[in-house]
N, C-alpha and C positions, 0 to 999 in steps of 0.2 A: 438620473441615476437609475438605469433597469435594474431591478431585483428578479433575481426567482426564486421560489422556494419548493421544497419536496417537502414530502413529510413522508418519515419512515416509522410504519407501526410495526411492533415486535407483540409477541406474547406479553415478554416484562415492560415493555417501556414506548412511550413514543415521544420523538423528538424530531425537529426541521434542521430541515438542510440550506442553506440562504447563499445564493448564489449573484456574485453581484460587484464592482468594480468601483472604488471608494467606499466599500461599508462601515469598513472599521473606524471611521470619524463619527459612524453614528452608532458606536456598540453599545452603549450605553441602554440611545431607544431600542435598539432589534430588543436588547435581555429585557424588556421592559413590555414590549410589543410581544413578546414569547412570553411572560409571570414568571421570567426566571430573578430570581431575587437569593442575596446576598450581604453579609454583613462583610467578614474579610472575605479576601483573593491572597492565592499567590500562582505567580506568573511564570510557568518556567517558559523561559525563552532562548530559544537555538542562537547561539552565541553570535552563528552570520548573517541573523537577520540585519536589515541594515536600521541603524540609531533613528533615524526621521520613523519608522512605519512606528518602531515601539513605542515614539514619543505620542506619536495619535493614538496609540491603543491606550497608554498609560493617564492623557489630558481627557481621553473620554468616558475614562474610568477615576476619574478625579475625585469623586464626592465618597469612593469607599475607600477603607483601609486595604491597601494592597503590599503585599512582597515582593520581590522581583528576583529572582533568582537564573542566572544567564549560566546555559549548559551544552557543554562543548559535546554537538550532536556526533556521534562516528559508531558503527558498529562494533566497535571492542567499548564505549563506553555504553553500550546499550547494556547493561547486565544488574546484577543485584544490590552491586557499591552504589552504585546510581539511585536507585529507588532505595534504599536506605537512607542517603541522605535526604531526599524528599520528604521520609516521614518524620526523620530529625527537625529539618524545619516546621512541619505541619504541627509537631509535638510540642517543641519547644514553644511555639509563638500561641498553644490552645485554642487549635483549631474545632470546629465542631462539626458537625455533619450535614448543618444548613451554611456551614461557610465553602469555599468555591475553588477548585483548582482548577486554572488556564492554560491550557497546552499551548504556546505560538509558536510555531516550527514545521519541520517537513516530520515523515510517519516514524521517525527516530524519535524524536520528543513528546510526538503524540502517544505512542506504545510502551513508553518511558511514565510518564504522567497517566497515562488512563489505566496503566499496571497498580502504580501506586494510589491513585484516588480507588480503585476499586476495594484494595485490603486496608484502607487507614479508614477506623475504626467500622467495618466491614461497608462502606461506602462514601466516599462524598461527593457533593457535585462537580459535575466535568464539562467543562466548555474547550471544546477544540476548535482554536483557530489555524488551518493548514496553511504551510506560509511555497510549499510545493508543488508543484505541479502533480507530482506520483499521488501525496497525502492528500491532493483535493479529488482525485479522483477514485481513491481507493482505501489507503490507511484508514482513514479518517470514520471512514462511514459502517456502519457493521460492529463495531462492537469490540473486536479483537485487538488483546492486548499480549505484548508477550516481550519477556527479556530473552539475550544471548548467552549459552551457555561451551566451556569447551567440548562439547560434546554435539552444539550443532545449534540449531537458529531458531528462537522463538517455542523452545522446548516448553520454558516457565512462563504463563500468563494465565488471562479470566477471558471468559465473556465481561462485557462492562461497558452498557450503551453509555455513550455522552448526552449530557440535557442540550446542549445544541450544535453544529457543525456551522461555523459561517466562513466563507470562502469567499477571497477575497483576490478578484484577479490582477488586480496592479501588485502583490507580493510579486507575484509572475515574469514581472519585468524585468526584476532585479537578479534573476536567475542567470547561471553559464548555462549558455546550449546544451552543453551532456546532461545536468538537470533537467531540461525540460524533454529530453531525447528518454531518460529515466522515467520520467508520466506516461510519456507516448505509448512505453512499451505494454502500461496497465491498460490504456484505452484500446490499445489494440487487441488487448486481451480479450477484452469488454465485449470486445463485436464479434470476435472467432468463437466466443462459447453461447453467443446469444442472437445476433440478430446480422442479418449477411447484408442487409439495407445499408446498415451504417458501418459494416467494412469497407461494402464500395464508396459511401461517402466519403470516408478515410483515403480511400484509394483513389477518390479523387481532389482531393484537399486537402490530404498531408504535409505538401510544403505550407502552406496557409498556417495550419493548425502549430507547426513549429518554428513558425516565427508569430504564434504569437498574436496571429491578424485577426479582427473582430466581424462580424458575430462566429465566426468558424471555431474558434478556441472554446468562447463560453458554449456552443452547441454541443462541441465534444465530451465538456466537464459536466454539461445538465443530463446528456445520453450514455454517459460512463454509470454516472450514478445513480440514475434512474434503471439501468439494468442491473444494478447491485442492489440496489431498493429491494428491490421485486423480489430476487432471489434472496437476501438477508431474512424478510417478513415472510416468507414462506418457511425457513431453514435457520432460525438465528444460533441454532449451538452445532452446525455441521454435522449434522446424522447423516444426509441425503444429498438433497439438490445443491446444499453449501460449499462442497465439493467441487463443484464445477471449476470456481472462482481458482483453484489449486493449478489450472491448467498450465501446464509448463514451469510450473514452482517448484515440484520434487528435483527437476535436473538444473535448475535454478538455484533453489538455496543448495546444494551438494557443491557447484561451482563456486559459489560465495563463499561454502566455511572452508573449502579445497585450499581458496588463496587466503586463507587467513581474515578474510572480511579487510583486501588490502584495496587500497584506492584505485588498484588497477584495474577493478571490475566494481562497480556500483551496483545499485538490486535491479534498477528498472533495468540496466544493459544484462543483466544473469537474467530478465527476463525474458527478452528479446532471445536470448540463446538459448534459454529454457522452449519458448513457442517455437523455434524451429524445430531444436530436440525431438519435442513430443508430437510433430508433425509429420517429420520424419518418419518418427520411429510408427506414427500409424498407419505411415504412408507403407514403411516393410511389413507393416504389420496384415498387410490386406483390408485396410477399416478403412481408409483416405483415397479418394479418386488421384490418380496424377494429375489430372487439370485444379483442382482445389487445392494440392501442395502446393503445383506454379504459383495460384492466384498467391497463396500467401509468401510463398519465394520473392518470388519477383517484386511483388512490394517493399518487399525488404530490400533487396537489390536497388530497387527504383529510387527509394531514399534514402542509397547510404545507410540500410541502420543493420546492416548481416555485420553479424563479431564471428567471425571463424575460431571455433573451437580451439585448431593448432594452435590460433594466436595466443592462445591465453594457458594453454596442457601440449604436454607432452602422455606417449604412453607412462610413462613412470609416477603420474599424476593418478592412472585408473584404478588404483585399488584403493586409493582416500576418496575419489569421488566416488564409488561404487559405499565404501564404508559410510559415509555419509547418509546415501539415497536409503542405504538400511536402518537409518536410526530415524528417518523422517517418523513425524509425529503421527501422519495418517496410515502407518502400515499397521496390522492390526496379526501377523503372522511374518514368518519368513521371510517371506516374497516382497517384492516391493509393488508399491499400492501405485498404479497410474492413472494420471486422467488422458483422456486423448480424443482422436478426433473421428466423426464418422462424415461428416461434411461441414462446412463452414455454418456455424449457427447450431451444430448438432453435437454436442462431447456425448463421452461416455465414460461413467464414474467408474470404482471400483473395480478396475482389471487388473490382475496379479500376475509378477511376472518373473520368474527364477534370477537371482542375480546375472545366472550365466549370461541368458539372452540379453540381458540390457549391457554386459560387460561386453560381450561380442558387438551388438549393436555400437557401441562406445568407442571400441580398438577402432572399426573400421571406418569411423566419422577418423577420430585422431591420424588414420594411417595414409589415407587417402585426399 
């Protein structure tokens, strides 16, 4: 059983990252091997994990008092009813603040649970077990917590490191393709705002990587997070460099809360639409060469993973997703806040941009 482990140091906190394929049969030792210690747990767990993984999480966690609490993960139940009833339970059952909340889920349950461990009695401990592909490479790690609001995505949350991340790649298996096509689109992120090495390794072991084939999967999850590492401990409350990680998220979540957060459009696929968008739009922008659009076009092409706009909007759609991209959390005036591209491995944070031009830009993707 290879393990790996990161360790991510913040200002407030540091906690490991355990990366590794049958772990959870030994969570017990990892929390034990980590000095993370606990009297109660309680478990929220994503309703589709499948009954066998939770039964090993729950026998290896035998010897302590634990809850279990099963929560049906979806973007509309991401919100405030949610994490109320969390500190319902936590209340009721007198919880304290050396006892333990367990996230096992994809980054809906994690953001749901790391929300509420962060304000029940202003901390408790957090162990996030990511049972996703997207949440092992991204949710999970960093800190960021946040519920849905009608007004747009991830408006209400904390900063609020977890005491450990363990990741565990046979969850992985049990995944639908679109799921794990939903991770891909974070790791792809990963490599376009940081390192152009492991684009092209992507660009040449992407089919590998989504189906799932070994050592190419665990490389992409240890190189995802290890470029989020780096950037989080540099930037952990997003003043600056944290920024980056937003790339292609503003026309991302705009598209997500457009459909209602409907199952027609998942996050990791609004991301993928997102990274063209904002690729695009650097590419008219004069910042992006036409050969480093291709590079990342035709990738997208190459494996199946392009969602054409029209498929999902019409123009009749552009004045909600334009109304969206203005209530994004990172606009700080008017204008809407973009991250974008100067070459592959190069973003460039905080450029502001009139609604018009991005409405214009918008029409002519929709119309064309």
């Amino acid at each position: 059983m290879k393990i790996t482990k990161l360790k991510v140091n913040t200002k407030n906190s540091k906690y490991s990252i355990i990366i590794g394929s049958g772990i959870i049969n030994k969570l017990s030792k990892i929390l034990n091997q980590n000095s993370i210690k606990f009297n109660k747990s309680l478990l929220i767990i994503d309703s589709k994990v499948p009954k066998v993984l939770i039964k090993k999480i729950i026998k290896s966690l035998s010897k302590k008092k634990r809850i279990v609490y099963l929560f049906k993960a979806s973007e509309l139940n991401k919100n405030q009813k949610s994490v109320n009833k969390i500190l319902e339970i936590l209340l009721k059952n007198n919880f304290h603040r050396n006892d333990c909340l367990i996230s096992i889920g994809g980054g809906i349950v994690g953001d749901v649970s790391g929300f509420a461990a962060s304000i029940f009695k202003r901390g408790i401990k957090f162990i996030n077990i990511p049972t996703t592909l997207l949440a092992q490479v991204d949710s999970s790690i960093g800190g960021k917590t946040g519920i849905n609001t009608s007004s747009g995505k991830n408006l209400i949350g904390s900063f609020y490191q977890p005491s450990i991340v363990i990741s565990d790649t046979n969850f992985l298996k049990t995944l639908p393709k679109r799921e794990v096509i939903c991770g891909y689109g974070e790791i792809l992120k990963h490599s376009i705002i940081s390192n152009k090495k492991f684009f092209l390794f992507l660009n040449k072991n992407a089919s590998k990587i989504l189906n799932l084939k070994s050592p190419y999967i665990e490389k992409s999850i240890y190189q995802s997070c290890l470029i989020k590492k780096k950037i989080v401990e540099k930037d952990e409350k997003e003043t600056k460099l944290r920024k980056v990680l937003n790339f292609g998220h503003t026309f991302a979540h705009a598209y997500e809360a457009s459909l209602k957060y409907s199952k027609k459009l998942n996050h990791g696929e609004a991301v993928i639409m997102g990274i063209i968008s904002a690729s695009k739009f650097s590419l008219k922008s004069n910042l992006l060469s036409k050969n480093e659009f291709q590079l990342i076009s035709n990738h997208l092409s190459r494996f199946k993973l392009k969602m054409p706009l029209k498929k999902y909007f019409s123009i009749n759609n552009l004045k909600t997703i334009i109304s969206f991209m203005n209530k994004d959390k990172k606009n700080n005036s008017d204008k809407i806040n973009l991250i974008l591209l100067k070459k592959i491995g190069s973003p460039i944070i905080d450029l502001k941009f009139n609604q018009k031009i991005i409405s214009s830009f918008l029409k002519n993707e929709l119309m064309n």
